[in-house]
C-alpha positions, 0 to 999 in steps of 0.5 A: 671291911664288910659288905653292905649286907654285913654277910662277908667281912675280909682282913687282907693284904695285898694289892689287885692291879685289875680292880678297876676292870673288876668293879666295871664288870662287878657294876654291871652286875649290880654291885654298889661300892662305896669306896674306890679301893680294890678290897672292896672289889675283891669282897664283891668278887668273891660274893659274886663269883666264889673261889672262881674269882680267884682267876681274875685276879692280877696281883699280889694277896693273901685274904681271908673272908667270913662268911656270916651265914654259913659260918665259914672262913675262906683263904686264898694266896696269889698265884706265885706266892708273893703275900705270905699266909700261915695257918695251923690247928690244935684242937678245936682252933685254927689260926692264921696270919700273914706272919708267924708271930701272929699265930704265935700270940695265940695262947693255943700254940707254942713255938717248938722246932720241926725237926723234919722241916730243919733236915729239909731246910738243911738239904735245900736251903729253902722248904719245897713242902708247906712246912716251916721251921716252926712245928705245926705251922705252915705256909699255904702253897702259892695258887690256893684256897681253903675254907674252914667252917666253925659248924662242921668241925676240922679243917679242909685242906687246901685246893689248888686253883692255878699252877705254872704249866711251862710247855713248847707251843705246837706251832710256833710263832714268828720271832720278831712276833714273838718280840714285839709281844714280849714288848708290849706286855712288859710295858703294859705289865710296868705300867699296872704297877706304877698305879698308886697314891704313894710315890713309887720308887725302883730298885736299880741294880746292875743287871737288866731286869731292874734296869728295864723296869727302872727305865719304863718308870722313869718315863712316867715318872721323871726323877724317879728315885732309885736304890742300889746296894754295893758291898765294900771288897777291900777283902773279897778273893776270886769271883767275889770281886765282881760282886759289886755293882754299883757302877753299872747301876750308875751307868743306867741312873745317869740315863735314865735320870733318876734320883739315886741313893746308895748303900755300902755293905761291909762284913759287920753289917751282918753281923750288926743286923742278925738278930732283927734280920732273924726275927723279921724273917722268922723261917730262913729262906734261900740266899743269904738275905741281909743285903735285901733287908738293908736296900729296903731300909734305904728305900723305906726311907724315901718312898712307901712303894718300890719296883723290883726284877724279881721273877725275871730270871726264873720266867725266861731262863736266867740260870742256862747253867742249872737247867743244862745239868739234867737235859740229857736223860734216859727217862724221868726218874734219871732226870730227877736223881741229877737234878736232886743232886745239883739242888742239895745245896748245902748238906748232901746225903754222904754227910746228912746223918752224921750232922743229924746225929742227935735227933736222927731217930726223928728224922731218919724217914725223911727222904728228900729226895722224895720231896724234891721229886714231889714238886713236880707231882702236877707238872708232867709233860711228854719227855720227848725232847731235850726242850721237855726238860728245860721247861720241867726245870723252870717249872720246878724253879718258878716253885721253889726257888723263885717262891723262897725269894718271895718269901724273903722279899715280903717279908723283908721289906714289910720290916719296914713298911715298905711294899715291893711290886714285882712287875715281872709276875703280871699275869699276862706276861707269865702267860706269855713266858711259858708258852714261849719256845725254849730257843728263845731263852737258851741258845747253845742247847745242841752244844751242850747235848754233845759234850761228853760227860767224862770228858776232860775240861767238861766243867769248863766247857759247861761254863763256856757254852751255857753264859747265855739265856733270857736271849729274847729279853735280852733282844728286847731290854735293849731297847731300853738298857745300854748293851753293856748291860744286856750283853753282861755276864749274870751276877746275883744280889750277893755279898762276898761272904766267902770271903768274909767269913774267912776274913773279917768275920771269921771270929763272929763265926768261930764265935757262934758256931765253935762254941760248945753251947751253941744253940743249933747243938741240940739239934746238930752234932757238934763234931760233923758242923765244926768240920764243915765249917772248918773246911771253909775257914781254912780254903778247903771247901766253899761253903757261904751258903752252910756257914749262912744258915747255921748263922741264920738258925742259930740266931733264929733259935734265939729269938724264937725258942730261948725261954728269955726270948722276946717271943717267949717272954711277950704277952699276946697283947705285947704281940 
């Protein structure tokens, strides 16, 4: 779209739930619209208030905006991440796309491997830095802008504009205020999102999240249609059993009377959905994200918009377990080496040179634990209290983690031209949550303060005292979820794979990964990934989360690097 003047022209994607707001204020100014639409709120905006507008935006984005008169491009992204953008440079060009393929079917850029993002890749399971899987290309850090002119040359790097800053109010509230504030913004937050000329569906699973947003929806909408994803457990083990919830979202469909749809995953349906999965997605993330392209293939299939809890764990404290792991501390730098332990989340220190043998020489100067330390660079309270470092903790998670199921989530559901809305990450709430005091969302903190780290039965004890969290969401979900829902142990959106791949799909495993012309070999050393991998076939080691991604990259290479793959193989104009 282009504004009256032809001055500025915008391609993006997105959507702003305070347009409306917006053009008011943008009227009163003077603006003339011609549409309705919140792009052209979002041209004007900049037009008039430059990269500040930025600040008074509620929503979902990733824009870039020409500058006809001073021949300059301006990007931005929102504030938690939720739109993608990439950007890269060679030489005299630079592109950028809200997917990777895009910049691809440019003729100045090639797909290669970064070597050094695929060793931080394999610590994390996820990218704490900019960088991507694909050399030279990375993902604009969420909350930031960069302008790129075409008459100064090179390009700008990008300034950040917000940031979560979670912090122990100085004078704290009173909780039933507290309570009824929470209220008030999760319903105001619901409502901004249900706005749209498509109809608007939910994702329903077991817990109380989705619950809760499905239950303010289904007031406005009545047979609001909701969308579950179970998994069949005919051959899970152990923990794996309850990772089916199907009947709790049952529960909550039958009183809120939405139109339900189900879905039931076995373990050859990852195997089936590899290779779109692995194209769709481009760069591996956190988890293990089949299941999410598959519920967003249910939905698509019924409604062109979908609701969705994410955010509401990493905002109000759903994880208490992780965050208690580095509460007690002698200073900050020993609060960052058992937290850099906790979140090596696939292959730890003892084991990374030996699996990075044959390119080890590139990446021997990588240090992630830096990179893990680097993360909280712009977030430095006082440590003068355990509270202190529970809130580093969010923040740090609010960054990564929640980011990469961001990534995920978009990317997944644009596969199929669906758009997911995540209510949880209103700005107004967010607001709220990080200024809200830490007793409000862990109750046993003191208790776990006291347990003795060498004490017998410590593992146990931690898994005792730390089933709580989110206990002032919990208060107030309530009123709108049965209490067996809000009163329930946490459970990912997850599938039995441990089980599977030592079970149903342990000769897919042994296919892709034992054989001595696996792709992921030119990078790995052979010998060192078929003894990780083996020590979960054979119930030694747990390791879901490694034999995933080895998968994942694995099928990754293939699509991305093979000289007979689609990408290789595809013209710009096929692109």
């Amino acid at each position: 779209m282009m504004s009256a003047d032809l001055r500025y022209t915008i391609s993006y994607n997105g959507e702003l739930y305070n347009f409306q707001e917006l053009r008011t204020e943008l009227e009163a100014l003077g603006c003339r619209f011609r549409t309705r639409t919140d792009t052209e709120v979002i041209l004007y905006a900049y037009a008039e208030w430059g990269e500040q507008a930025l600040l008074r935006f509620n929503g979902m984005f990733a824009f870039a905006i020409w500058d006809r008169v001073r021949k300059e491009v301006f990007l931005a992204r929102d504030r938690y991440g939720i739109k993608p953008l990439y950007v890269a440079e060679h030489g005299f060009t630079f592109a950028f796309g809200s997917e990777v393929k895009a910049i691809l079917a440019h003729p100045s850029f090639r797909a290669a491997v970064d070597k050094e993002g695929l060793l931080e890749y394999f610590t994390f399971q996820n990218f704490f830095t900019p960088r991507t899987l694909f050399k030279g290309i990375q993902l604009m850090p969420a909350g930031h802008w960069m302008r790129v002119s075409s008459l100064q040359g090179g390009v700008g790097r990008w300034t950040a504009y917000w940031d979560y800053a979670f912090q122990e109010p100085e004078k704290p509230g009173d909780d039933r205020e507290y309570l009824e504030e929470l209220d008030r913004l999760f319903r105001q937050a619901v409502r901004r999102q249900l706005v749209s000329d498509v109809e608007i569906g939910s994702y329903l699973s077991g817990g109380m999240d989705s619950g809760s947003i499905t239950a303010l929806a289904a007031l406005e909408f009545p047979n609001l249609k909701s969308f579950t994803c179970g998994f069949d457990l005919n051959s899970a083990s152990g923990l794996e059993l309850s990772f089916d919830e199907r009947a709790s979202a049952e529960l909550m469909s039958y009183k809120f009377r939405t139109e339900h749809y189900e879905m039931v995953l076995k373990a050859g349906d990852m195997e089936r959905v590899l290779p779109r999965l692995a194209w769709h997605l481009e760069e591996p993330r956190v988890g293990q994200s089949y299941p999410n392209f598959y519920v967003a293939q249910l939905a698509s299939k019924f409604v062109k918009v979908c609701l969705a809890g994410t955010g509401g764990d990493e905002l109000f404290g759903g994880y208490p377990w992780r965050y208690y792991r580095a509460v007690v501390n002698d200073d900050f730098e020993h609060y960052v080496d058992k937290y850099y332990l906790f979140w090596q989340r696939m292959i730890d220190n003892r084991h990374i040179q030996k699996v990075f043998r044959p390119i080890w020489p590139e990446v021997s100067h990588v240090w992630t634990r830096d990179i893990f330390r680097d993360v909280f660079q712009h977030h430095a309270p006082q440590f003068t209290r355990p509270e202190d470092y529970i809130n580093h903790s969010l923040y740090f998670e609010a960054k990564t983690f929640l980011h990469g199921l961001l990534v995920v989530e978009d990317k997944l559901s644009m596969a199929h031209s669906l758009e997911t809305r995540v209510p949880f990450l209103d700005n107004d709430l967010v607001d709220f949550a990080m200024r809200l005091p830490v007793r409000l969302k862990l109750g046993n903190l003191q208790e776990v303060i006291r347990i003795n780290e060498n004490e017998p039965g410590k593992d146990r004890k931690y898994f005792e005292k730390t089933r709580d969290g989110k206990l002032l969401l919990r208060k107030m979900m309530a009123r709108y979820i049965p209490t067996q829902i809000t009163d329930g142990v946490k459970q990912g959106f997850s599938a039995p794979d441990a089980s599977w791949f030592k079970g149903d799909s342990i000769e897919f495993v042994r296919r892709r990964l034992l054989g001595k012309h696996a792709r992921i070999y030119d990078y790995l050393d052979p010998d060192a990934v078929r003894e990780l991998v083996n020590e979960h076939l054979d119930g030694k080691v747990n390791r879901r989360l490694l034999i995933w991604s080895f998968l994942n990259v694995e099928q990754w290479l293939a699509e991305f690097m093979d000289t007979s793959s689609r990408m290789a193989v595809s013209s710009r104009a096929d692109v």
